[in-house]
N, C-alpha and C positions, 0 to 999 in steps of 0.2 A: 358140299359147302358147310361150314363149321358159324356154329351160334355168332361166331364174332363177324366173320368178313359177311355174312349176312345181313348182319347191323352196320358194318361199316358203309355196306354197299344203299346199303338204305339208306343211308343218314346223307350219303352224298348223294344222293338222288333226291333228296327234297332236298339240301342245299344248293344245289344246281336249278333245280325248278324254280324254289324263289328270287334267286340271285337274274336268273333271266326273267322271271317278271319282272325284277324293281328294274332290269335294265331297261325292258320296253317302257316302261313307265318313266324313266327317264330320257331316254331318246327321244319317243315318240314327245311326250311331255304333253299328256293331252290334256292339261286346264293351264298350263304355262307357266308353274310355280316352282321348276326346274333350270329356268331361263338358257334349255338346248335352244339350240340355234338353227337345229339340223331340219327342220320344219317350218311353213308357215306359220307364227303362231295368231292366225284370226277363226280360229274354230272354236268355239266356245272356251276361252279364255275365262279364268279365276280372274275376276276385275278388281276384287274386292282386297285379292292378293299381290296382282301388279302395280296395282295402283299406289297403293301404302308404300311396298317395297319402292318404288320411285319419288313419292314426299319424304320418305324418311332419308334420304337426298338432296332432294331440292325444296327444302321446306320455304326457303328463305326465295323461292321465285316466282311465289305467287301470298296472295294477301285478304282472296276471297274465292269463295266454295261454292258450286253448284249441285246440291243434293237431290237423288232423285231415281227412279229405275228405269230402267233401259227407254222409257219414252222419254226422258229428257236429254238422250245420247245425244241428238245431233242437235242441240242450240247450241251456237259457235258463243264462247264467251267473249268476244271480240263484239257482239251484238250489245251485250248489256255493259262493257268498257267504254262504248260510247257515250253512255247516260251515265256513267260514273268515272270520269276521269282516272281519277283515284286510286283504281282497284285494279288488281291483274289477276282473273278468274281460273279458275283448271274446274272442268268437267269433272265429280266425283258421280256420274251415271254409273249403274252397277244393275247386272241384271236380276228383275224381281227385288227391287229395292222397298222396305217399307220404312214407315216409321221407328221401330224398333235399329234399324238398319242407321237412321239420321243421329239419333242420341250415339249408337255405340262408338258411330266415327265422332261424333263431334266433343264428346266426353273426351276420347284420347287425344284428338287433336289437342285441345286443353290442354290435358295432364302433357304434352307434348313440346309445350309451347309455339304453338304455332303462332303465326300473324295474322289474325283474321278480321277484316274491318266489316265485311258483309258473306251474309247467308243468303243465298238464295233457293228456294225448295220448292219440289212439286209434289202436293198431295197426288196420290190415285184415290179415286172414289172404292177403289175394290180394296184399299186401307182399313176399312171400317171394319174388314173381314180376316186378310190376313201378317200373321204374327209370328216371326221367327222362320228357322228355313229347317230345323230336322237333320244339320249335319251330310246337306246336300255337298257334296265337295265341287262342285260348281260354284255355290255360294259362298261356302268359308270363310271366316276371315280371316287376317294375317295372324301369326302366333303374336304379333308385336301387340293384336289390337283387342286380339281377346286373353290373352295372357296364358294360352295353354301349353306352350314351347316349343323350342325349336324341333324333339325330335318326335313330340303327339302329334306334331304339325304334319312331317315331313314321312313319319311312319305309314300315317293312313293312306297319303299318296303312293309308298312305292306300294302298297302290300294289297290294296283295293282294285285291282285292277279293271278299267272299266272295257274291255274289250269291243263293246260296240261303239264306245267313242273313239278311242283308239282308231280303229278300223276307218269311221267315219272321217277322222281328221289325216287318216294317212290318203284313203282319196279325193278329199278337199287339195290337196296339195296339189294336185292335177289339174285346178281347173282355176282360170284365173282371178286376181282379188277381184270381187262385188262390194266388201263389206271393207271400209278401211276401219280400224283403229289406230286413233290418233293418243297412244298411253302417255307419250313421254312429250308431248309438247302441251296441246288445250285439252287431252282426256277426252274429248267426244270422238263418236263413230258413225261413216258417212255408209249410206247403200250408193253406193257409183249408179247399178244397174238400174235400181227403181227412182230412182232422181231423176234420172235420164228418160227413161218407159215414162214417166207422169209427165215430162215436161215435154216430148215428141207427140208419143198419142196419149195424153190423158182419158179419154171415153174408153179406146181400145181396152187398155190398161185397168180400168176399172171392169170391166166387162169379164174379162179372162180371171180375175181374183176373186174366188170360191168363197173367199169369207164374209166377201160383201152382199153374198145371195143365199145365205142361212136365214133359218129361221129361228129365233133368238126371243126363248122368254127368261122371266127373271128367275135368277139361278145367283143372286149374291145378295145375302141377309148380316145386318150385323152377327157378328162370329162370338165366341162366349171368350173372345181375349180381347173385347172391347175397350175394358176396364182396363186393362194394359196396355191399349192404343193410345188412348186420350193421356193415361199419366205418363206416356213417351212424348208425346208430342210436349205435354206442360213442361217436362225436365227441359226438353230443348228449348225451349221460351225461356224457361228461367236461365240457364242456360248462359244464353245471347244477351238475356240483361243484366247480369249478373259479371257480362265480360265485357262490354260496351261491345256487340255485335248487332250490328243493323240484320235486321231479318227480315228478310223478303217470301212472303207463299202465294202459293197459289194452286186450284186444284188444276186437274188435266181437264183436258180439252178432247174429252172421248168420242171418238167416233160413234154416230145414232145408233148404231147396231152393237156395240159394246153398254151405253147407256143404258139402253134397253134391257140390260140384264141386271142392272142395279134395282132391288125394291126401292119404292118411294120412299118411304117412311124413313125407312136404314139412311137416305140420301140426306133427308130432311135432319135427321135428328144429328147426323154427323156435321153435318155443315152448322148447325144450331152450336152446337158444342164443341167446335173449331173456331166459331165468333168470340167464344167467350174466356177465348184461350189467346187467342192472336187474333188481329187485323190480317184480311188476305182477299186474294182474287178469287171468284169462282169465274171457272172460266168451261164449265163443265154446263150439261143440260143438252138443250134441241136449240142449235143457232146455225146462223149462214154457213159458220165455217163444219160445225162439228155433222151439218146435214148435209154436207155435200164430199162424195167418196175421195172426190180428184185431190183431197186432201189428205190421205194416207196410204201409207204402205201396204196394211190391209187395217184391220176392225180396231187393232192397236196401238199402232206407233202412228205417227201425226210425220207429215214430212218437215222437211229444214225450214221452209218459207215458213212453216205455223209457230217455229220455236220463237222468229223474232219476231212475229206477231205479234206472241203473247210478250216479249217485253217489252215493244214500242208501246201497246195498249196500257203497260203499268207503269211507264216511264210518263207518260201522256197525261196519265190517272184522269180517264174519263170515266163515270158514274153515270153512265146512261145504262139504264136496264134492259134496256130492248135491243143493245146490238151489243157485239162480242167482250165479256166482262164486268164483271159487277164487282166492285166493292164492297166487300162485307166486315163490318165493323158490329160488335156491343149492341149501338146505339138503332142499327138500322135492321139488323138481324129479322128480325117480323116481319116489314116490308121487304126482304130481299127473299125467306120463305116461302110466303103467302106466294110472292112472283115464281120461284122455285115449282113448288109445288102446282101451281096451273099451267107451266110452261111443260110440264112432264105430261101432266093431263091430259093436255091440249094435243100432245104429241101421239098417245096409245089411244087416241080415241079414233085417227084414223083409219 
């Protein structure tokens, strides 16, 4: 064999091996930013890239925005349409959502022009900590929304191939939907199976889920991108005022074994410094609901009945401190801590 058809024969030989990775990458389409057909796509879906890619669409069909990570999936906007007539909401839930995550959509929306009459947003308390995602392609976002292009976008997908997700999503397709994703109508996503498991045998159910019987110390400290936390969130405040956007927060509602891993201090000083940025709900801490398991999926997600909970409770705007929800304002911020702070106490001392 002669220098040349040696080279040629090479050269087609990694042309051919990349060319059939981009196809499985394409076929299989395993974060859905391919829009094949030839698959389920509820396997760890790009949300961050389906989602845009369908407002940049139907912008004109919805008037207000629910910001938030993957624990605010399943509150049906249809809950908080009730308390605002007004408004026609779409779920922007995205998974591992932070603050950093709320400014970049809602900046573009902006530049966008969207129709936006209300915000509605859920802090995570584990916010205080993290910042940005490291070019996860899970997390992504659209080339439309970070401005990096159609073909940086579209490049890393074929050419990265993740073979164990791949893999994962091709035998997902065998087994029936659990999880819906609702992208193209309210944007939220239901678990069928554990909706069902909590509302038949709720005790059972809690008993069998492993996460709720760890042992669980604190492991989340303010992170050293603090200071880039709190000026995300103020952009988004200014933001909202700046565009006549009613803006609704609130923190989560973390199950006791999740809380449990938040230092105090980190909790206190975030909540102190979120008052003094915006008016909001905490709805976080040791309560009826966040202390009793038959209320989550496991340690993380809060099930459907808690999502309208938590808006009946802000709609209602009850300021009672002692049962589910506090109000925290500027003016109260001291007495809403001080309670903060012994209610956590009160809790680790058992």
């Amino acid at each position: 064999m002669n220098y040349k058809s040696f080279v040629k024969k090479y050269i087609f030989i990694i042309f051919t091996t990349i060319s059939l990775f981009a196809a499985l990458s394409i076929i299989v389409d395993p974060y859905g930013v391919f829009k094949s057909k030839l698959l389920k796509n509820d396997y760890q879906p790009n949300e961050r890239f389906i989602k845009v890619d369908y407002l940049l669409e139907n912008k004109d069909k919805y008037n207000s925005y629910m910001f938030g990570s993957s624990r605010i999936g399943n509150t049906d906007p249809k809950v908080i349409e009730e308390f605002l007539p007004d408004s026609k909401f779409y779920n922007m839930t995205t998974a591992v959502a932070n603050i950093e995550d709320y400014k970049i959509i809602l900046k573009w929306m902006i530049e966008n022009k969207f129709n936006i009459k209300y915000l509605y947003i859920q802090i995570d308390l584990d916010n205080f900590y993290f910042h940005g995602h490291d070019n996860n392609l899970l997390l992504r976002h659209h080339y439309n929304v970070d401005n990096s292009g159609f073909w940086d976008f579209y490049s890393t997908y074929l050419f990265k191939v993740p073979f164990k997700i791949i893999k994962k999503k091709i035998k997902h397709n065998f087994k029936d939907n659990v999880i819906i994703f609702d992208f193209y109508n309210t944007g939220m996503w239901r678990d069928l199976e554990k909706e069902e498991l909590l509302k038949n045998e709720p005790q059972k159910y809690v008993k069998n889920e492993f996460s709720f019987h760890g042992e669980y110390g604190v492991s989340y400290k303010i992170g050293s991108n603090y200071k880039e936390i709190i000026n995300d969130l103020s952009e988004v405040v200014k933001l909202c005022k700046s565009h006549d956007i009613k803006l609704i927060g609130f923190t989560t509602p973390h199950n006791h074994n999740m809380m449990d891993t938040f230092d105090k201090q980190s909790v206190l000083k975030f909540v102190n410094d979120i008052s003094q940025i915006m008016d909001f709900w905490y709805f976080s801490g040791y309560n009826f609901i966040t202390n009793n398991d038959t209320n989550y999926y496991e340690t993380s997600h809060y099930k459907e009945e808690i999502g309208a909970e938590i808006v009946k409770t802000i709609f209602n705007k009850s300021d009672n401190i002692d049962t589910f929800g506090i109000f925290v304002t500027e003016k109260n911020r001291l007495k809403v801590l001080k309670y903060i702070s012994q209610n956590i106490e009160n809790h680790r001392k058992k």
